[in-house]
RODO-2510 file (C-alpha; in nm, 4 decimals, decimal comma):
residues 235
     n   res          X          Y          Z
     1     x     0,0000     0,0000     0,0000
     2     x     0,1351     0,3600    -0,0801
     3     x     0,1932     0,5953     0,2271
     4     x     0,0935     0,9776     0,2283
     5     x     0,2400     1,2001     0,4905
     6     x     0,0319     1,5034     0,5937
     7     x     0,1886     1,8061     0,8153
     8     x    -0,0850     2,0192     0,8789
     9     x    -0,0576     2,4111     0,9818
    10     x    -0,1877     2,6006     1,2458
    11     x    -0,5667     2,6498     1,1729
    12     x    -0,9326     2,4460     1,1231
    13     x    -0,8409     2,4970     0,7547
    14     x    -0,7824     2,1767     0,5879
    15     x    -0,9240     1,9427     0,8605
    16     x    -1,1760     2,0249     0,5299
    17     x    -0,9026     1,7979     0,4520
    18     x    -1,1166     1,5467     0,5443
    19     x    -1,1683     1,5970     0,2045
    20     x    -0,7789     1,5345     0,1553
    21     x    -0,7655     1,2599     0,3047
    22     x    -1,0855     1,0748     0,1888
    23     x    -0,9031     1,1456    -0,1810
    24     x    -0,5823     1,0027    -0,0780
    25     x    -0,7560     0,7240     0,0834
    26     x    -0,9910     0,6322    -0,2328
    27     x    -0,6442     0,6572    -0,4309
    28     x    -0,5337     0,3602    -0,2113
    29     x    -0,3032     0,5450     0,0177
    30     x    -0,2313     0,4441     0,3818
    31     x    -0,2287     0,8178     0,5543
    32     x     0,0092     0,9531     0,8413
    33     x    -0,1133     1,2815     1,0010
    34     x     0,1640     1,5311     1,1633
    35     x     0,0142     1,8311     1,3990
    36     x     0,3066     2,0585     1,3686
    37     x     0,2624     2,2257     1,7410
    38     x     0,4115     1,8138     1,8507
    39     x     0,6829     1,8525     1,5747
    40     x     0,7601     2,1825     1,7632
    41     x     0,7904     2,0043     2,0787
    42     x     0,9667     1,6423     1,8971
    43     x     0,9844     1,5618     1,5299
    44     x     1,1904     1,2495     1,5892
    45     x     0,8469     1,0467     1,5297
    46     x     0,9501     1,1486     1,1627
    47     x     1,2591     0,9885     1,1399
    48     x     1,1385     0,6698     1,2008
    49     x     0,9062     0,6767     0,8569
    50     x     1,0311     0,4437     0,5450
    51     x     0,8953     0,4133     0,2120
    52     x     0,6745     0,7541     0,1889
    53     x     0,5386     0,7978    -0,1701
    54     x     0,3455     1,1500    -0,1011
    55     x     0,3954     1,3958     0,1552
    56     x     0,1596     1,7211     0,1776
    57     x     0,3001     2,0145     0,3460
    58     x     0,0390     2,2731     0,4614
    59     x     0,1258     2,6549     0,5533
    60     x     0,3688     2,5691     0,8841
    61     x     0,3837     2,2203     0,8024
    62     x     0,5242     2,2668     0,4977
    63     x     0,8737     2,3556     0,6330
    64     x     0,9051     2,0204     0,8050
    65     x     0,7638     1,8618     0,4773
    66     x     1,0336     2,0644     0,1950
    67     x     1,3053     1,8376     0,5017
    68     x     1,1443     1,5333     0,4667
    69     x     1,0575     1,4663     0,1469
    70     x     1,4758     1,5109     0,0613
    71     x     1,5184     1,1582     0,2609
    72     x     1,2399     1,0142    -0,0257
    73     x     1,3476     1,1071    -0,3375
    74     x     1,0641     0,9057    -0,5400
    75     x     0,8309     1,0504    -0,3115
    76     x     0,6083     1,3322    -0,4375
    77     x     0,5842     1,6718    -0,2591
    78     x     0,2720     1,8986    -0,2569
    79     x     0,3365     2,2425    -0,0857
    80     x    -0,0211     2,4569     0,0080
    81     x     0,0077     2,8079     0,1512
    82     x     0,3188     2,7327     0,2561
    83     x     0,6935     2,9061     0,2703
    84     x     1,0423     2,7671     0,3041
    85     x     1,1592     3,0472     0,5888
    86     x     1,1203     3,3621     0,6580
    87     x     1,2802     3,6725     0,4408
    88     x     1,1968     4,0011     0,3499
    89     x     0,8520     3,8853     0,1509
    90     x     0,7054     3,6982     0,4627
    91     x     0,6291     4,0627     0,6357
    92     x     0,3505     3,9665     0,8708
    93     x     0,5359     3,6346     0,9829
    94     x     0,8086     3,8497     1,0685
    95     x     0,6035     4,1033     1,2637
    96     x     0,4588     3,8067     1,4287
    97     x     0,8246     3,6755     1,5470
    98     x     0,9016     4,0555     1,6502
    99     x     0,5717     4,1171     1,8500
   100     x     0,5488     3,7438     2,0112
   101     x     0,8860     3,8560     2,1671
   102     x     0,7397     4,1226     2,3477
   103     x     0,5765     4,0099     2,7427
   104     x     0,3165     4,2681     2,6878
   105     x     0,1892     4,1290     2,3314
   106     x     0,1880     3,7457     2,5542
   107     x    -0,0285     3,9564     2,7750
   108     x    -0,2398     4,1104     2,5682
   109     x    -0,2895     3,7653     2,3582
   110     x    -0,4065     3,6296     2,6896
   111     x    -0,6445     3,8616     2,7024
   112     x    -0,8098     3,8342     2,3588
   113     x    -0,9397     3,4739     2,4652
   114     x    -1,2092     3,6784     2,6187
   115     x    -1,2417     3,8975     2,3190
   116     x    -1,6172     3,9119     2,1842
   117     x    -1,6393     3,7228     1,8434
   118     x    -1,7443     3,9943     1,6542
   119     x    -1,3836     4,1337     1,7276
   120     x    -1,1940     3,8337     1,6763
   121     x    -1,3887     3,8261     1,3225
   122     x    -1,2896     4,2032     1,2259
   123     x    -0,8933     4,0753     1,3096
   124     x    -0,9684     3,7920     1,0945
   125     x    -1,1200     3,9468     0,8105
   126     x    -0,7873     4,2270     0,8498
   127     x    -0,5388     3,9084     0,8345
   128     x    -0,7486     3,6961     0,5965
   129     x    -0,9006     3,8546     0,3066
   130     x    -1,2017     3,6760     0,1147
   131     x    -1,1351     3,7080    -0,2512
   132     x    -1,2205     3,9988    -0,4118
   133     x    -1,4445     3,8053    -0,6949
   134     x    -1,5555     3,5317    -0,4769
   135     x    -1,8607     3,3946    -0,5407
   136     x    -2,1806     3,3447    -0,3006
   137     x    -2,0896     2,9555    -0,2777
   138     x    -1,6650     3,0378    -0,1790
   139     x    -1,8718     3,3267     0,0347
   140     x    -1,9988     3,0718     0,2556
   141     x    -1,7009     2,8117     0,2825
   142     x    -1,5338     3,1645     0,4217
   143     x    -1,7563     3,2609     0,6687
   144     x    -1,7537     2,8560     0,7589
   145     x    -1,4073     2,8225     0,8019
   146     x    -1,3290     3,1616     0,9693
   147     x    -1,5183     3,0287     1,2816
   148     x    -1,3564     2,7244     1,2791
   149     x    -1,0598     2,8770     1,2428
   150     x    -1,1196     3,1356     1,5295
   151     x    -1,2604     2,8733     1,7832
   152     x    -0,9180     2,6616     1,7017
   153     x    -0,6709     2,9436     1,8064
   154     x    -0,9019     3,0193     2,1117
   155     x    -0,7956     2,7153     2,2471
   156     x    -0,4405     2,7141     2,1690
   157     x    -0,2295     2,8545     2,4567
   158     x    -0,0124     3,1110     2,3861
   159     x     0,2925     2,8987     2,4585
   160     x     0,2129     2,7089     2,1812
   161     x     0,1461     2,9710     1,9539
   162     x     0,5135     3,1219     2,0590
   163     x     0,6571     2,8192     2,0400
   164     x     0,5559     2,7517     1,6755
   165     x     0,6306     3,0977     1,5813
   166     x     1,0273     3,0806     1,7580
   167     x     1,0596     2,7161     1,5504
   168     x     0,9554     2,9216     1,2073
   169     x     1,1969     3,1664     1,3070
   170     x     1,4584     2,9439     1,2958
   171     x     1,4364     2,7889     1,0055
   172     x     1,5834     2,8604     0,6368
   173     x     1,4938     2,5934     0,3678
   174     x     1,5498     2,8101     0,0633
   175     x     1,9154     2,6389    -0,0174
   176     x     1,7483     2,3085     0,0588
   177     x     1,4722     2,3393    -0,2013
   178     x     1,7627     2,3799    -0,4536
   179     x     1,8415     2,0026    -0,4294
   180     x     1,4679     1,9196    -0,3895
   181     x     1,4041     1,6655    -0,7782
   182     x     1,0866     1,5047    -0,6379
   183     x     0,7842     1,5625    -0,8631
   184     x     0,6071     1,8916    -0,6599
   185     x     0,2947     2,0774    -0,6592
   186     x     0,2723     2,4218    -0,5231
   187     x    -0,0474     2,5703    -0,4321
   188     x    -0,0974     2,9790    -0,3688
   189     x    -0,3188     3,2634    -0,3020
   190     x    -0,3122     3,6171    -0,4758
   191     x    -0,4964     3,7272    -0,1508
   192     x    -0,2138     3,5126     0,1410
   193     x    -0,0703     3,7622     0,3199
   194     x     0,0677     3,4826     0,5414
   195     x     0,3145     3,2873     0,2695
   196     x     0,2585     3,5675    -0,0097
   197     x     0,2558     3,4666    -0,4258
   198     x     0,6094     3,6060    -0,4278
   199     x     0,7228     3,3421    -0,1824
   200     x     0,5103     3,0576    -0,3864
   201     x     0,6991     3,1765    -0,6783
   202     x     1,0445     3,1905    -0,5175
   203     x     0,9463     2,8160    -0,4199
   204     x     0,8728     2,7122    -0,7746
   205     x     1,1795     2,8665    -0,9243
   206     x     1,4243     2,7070    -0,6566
   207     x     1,2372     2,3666    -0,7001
   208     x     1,3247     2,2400    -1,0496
   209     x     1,0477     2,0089    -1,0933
   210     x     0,7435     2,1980    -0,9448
   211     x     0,4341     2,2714    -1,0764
   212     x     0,2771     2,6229    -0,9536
   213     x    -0,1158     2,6415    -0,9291
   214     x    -0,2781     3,0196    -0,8439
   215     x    -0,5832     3,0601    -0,6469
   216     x    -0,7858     3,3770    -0,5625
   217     x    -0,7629     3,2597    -0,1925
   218     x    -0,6301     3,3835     0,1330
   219     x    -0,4078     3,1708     0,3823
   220     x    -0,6814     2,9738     0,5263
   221     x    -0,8683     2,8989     0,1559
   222     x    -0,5860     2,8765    -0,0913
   223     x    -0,6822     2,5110    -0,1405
   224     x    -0,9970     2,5472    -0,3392
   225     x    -1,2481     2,2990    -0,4974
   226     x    -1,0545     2,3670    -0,8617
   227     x    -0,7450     2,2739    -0,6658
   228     x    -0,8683     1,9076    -0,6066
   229     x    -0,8646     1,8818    -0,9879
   230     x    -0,5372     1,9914    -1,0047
   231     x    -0,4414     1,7843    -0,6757
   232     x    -0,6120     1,4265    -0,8401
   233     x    -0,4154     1,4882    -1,1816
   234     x    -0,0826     1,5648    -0,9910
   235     x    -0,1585     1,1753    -0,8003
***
């Protein structure tokens, strides 16, 4: 049986994935799940993997999934929303490393837990822009996924939020994408302000054999219907 690796980011986002999943699973693949605030903590449960023939990177987890897939080089690599460190073009990561630095911003983040939704939904809606051209049906899968996505960071602590952000800041895969041959699929947003196009782009010209679909999304929809098309041909 073939073996899929998924490292998911932080976010509700693509536990839509049961939609990935159920697609990798009717395509006959046996499928190992990563949550990348454990791989914070320990990623040695990756090491002990053998024979991987897809791994799926997504936003945060793509970082640890550009490292693995260079110990499988038949395996295929598929990249969504995601960034190989952080440079001048990753702006609001960076502000998030600078400000999660601060004991007063820990503070304040403490407080927000007890902000009123309709709050934590203008922040969103600042951070994570719905398409400008989206339709009434893409309407709704945003309003959907923004709550999901706002009740998941409610109950993350803000240890683990700093802890994820201090592992991004360490890490620089740009040279290692260079050597990267397996077969990949890179999947971006015009409207990410998270892992920008620029960054996608960057990605795509460092990895020789990558393929680079374009989505109207933001960071939490880049991965659209029309991208399962492209996601089921690229399989």
């Amino acid at each position: 049986m073939k073996q899929a690796v998924i490292i998911f980011g932080l976010g509700a986002q693509i536990k839509r994935s049961g939609k990935l999943a159920k697609t990798l699973s009717n395509r006959g693949y046996k499928i190992i799940i990563f949550d990348p605030l454990d791989l914070c903590v320990d990623s040695r449960p990756m090491d002990v993997l053998t024979n991987i023939d897809l791994v799926v990177g997504i936003s945060l987890g793509g970082l640890w999934a550009q490292k693995l897939v260079a110990k499988f080089p038949r395996s295929k690599l598929v990249l969504i929303a995601s960034f190989s460190g952080i440079g001048r073009e990753t702006k609001l990561i960076n502000k998030m490393v600078f400000w999660l630095n601060k004991d007063w911003v820990i503070k304040i983040l403490n407080l927000s837990k007890k902000m009123r939704t309709e709050m934590l939904v203008w922040i969103y809606k600042q951070v994570n822009k719905i398409p400008r051209k989206a339709n009434e049906e893409t309407k709704h899968i945003y309003e959907y996924e923004m709550l999901r996505n706002i009740e998941y960071f409610k109950n993350l602590s803000v240890n683990q939020i700093k802890t994820a952000v201090d592992n991004v800041s360490s890490v620089d895969n740009r040279e290692l994408l260079k050597k990267i041959k397996n077969k990949t699929l890179i999947f971006a947003g015009n409207n990410d302000d998270f892992c920008p196009l620029s960054v996608a782009k960057s990605m795509n010209r460092r990895i020789k054999n990558s393929k680079l679909v374009i989505s109207d999304g933001g960071h939490f929809n880049v991965f659209t219907d029309n991208s399962y098309i492209e996601f089921e041909k690229f399989l």
